[in-house]
MIDOSE-1310 file (N, C-alpha, C; in nm, 2 decimals, decimal comma, always signed):
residues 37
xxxx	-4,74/+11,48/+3,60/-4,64/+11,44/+3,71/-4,56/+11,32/+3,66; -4,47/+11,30/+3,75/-4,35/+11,23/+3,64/-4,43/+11,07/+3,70; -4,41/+10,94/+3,61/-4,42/+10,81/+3,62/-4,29/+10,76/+3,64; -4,38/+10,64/+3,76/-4,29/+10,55/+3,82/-4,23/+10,50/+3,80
xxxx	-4,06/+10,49/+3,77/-4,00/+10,45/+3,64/-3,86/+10,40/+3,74; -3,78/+10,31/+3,69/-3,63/+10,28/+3,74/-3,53/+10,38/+3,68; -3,55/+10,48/+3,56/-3,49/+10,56/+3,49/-3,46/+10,63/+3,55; -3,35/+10,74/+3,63/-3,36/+10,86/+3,71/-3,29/+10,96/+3,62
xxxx	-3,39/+11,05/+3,61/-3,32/+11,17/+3,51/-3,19/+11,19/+3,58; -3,11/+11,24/+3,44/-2,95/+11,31/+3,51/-2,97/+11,48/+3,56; -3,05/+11,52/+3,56/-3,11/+11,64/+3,61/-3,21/+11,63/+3,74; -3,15/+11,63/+3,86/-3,26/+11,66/+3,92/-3,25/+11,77/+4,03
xxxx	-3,18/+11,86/+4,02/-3,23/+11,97/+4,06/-3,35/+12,08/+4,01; -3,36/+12,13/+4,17/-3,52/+12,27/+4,16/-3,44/+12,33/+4,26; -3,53/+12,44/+4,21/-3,53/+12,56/+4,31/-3,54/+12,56/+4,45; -3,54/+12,68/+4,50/-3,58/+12,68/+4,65/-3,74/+12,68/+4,64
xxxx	-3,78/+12,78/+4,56/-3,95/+12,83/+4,57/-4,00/+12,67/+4,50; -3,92/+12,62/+4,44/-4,02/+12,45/+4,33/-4,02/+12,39/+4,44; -3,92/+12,34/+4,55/-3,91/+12,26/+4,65/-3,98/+12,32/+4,74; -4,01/+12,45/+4,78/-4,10/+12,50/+4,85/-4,25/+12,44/+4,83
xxxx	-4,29/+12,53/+4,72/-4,45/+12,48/+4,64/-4,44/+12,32/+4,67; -4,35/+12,25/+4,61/-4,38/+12,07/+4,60/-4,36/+12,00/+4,79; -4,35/+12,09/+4,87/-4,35/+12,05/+4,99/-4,52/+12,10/+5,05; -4,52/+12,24/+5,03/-4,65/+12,26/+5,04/-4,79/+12,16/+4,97
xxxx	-4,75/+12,18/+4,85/-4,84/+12,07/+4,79/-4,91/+11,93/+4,88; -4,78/+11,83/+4,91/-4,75/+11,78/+5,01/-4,81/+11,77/+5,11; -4,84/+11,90/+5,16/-4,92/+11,90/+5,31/-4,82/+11,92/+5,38; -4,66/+12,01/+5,37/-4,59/+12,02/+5,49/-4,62/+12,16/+5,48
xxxx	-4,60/+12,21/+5,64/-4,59/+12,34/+5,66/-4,46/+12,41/+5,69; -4,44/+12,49/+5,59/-4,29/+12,52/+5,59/-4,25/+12,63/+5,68; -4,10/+12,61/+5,75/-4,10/+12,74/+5,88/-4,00/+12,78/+5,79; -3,97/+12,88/+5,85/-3,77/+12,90/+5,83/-3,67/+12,86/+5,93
xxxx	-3,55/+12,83/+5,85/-3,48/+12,75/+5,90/-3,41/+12,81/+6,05; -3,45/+12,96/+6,05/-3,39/+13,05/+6,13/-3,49/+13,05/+6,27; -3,61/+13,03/+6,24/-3,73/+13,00/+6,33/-3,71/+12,97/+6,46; -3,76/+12,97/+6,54/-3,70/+12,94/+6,70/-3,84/+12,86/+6,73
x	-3,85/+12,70/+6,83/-3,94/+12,65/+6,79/-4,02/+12,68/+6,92
């Protein structure tokens, strides 16, 4: 996992599915955005 650093890569895009997984990881439960609540 990346260290705690002042450095911010010049790359920081992800995907939908990486931002997915690293949200899940996380402990959020993902809906869709279309979802009715």
């Amino acid at each position: 996992l990346y260290k705690k650093s002042d450095v911010i890569p010049a790359e920081r895009e992800i995907t939908v599915e990486q931002a997915i997984l690293m949200a899940k990881f996380q402990g959020y439960r993902i809906k869709s955005a279309t979802e009715q609540p």
